[in-house]
C-alpha positions in Angstrom: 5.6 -6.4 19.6 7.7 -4.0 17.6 7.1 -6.4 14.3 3.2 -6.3 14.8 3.2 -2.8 15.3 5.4 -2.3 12.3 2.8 -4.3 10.5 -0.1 -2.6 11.4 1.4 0.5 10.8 2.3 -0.3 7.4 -1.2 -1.8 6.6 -2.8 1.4 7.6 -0.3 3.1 5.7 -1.0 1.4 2.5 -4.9 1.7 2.9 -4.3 5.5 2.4 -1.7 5.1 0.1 -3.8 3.1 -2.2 -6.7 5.7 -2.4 -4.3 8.2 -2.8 -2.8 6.8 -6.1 -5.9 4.6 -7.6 -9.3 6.7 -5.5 -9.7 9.3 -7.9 -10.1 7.1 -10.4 -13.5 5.3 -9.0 -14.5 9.1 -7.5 -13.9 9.8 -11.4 -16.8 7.2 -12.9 -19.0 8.0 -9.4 -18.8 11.7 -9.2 -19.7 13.7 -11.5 -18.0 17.0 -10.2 -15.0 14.9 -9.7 -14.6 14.7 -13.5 -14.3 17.9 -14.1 -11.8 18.9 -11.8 -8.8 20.2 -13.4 -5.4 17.2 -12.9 -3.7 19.9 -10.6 -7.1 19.5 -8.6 -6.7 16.0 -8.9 -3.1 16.0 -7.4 -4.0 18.4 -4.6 -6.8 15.9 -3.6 -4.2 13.1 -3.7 -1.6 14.7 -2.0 -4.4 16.0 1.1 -5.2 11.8 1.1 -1.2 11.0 1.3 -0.3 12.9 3.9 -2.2 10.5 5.9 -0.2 7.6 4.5 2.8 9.3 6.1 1.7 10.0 9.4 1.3 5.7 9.7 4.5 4.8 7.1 7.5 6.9 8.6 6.6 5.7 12.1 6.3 2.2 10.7 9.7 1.9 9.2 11.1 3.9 12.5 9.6 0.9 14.9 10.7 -1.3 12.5 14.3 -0.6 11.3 16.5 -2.3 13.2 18.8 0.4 13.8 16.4 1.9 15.9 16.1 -1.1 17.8 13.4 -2.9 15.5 13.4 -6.0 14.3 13.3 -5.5 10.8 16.7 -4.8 8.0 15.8 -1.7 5.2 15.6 -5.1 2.5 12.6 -6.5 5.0 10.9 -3.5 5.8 10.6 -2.6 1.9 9.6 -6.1 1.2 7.1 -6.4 3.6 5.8 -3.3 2.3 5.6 -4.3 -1.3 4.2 -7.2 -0.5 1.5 -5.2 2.0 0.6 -3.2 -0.6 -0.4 -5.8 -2.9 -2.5 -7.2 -0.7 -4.4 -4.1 -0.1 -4.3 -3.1 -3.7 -6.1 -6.5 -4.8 -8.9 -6.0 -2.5 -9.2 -2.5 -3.2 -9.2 -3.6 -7.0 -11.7 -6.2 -6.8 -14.3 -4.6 -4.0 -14.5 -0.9 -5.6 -13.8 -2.1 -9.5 -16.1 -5.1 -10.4 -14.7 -5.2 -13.8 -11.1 -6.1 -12.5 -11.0 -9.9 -11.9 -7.7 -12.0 -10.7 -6.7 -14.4 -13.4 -3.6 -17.2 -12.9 -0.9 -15.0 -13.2 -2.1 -12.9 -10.7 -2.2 -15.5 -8.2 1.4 -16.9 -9.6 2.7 -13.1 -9.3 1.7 -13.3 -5.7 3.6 -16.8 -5.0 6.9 -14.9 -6.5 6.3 -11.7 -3.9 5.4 -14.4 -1.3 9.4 -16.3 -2.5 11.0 -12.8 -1.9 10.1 -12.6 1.6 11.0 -15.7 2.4 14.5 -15.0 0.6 14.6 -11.8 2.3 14.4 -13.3 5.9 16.9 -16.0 5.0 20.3 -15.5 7.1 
């Protein structure tokens, strides 16, 4: 249970994470008052959406390290992760900026991430 938990934890986690790095952007084109805020305005708003990201990705890598009884190494955890957030970052791309589209080297990018979890979960 401690890997599906880990999992959703992370997924939630990279939700938020996502927004906080690539949102402002779209609130950019939709907002107008967005636009004009000032970049340390910009950072504050990020940061305020981060802190969220934290509250679901420290517990995640807690349930999940195995040194706290989870089932997961440090190597896993981060490349579950990386590969989590890509995930979440292509369908953030492709729902919120209709002008981004996945070509073939997208999709062959993903097969590579997909190889380094299953090399990282080799024994």
């Amino acid at each position: 249970m401690k890997a599906v938990y880990t999992i959703l934890l992370l997924i939630v986690s990279n939700v938020f994470m996502t927004f906080a790095w690539y949102g402002h952007l779209k609130m950019k084109q939709e907002y107008g008052w967005f636009a004009s805020l000032p970049l340390i305005g910009v950072v504050a708003f990020s940061w305020s959406i981060a802190f969220f990201e934290y509250l679901f990705q420290i517990p995640a890598n807690r349930i999940g390290f195995i040194d706290n009884g989870g089932p997961f190494s440090l190597m896993q955890l981060k490349v579950i992760q990386e590969v989590i957030t890509l995930i979440i970052f292509t369908i953030f791309t492709t729902v919120l900026f209709k002008g981004e589209t996945l070509h073939w080297n997208h999709f062959a990018a993903f097969i590579c991430l997909v190889l380094a979890v299953y090399f990282v979960f080799l024994k």
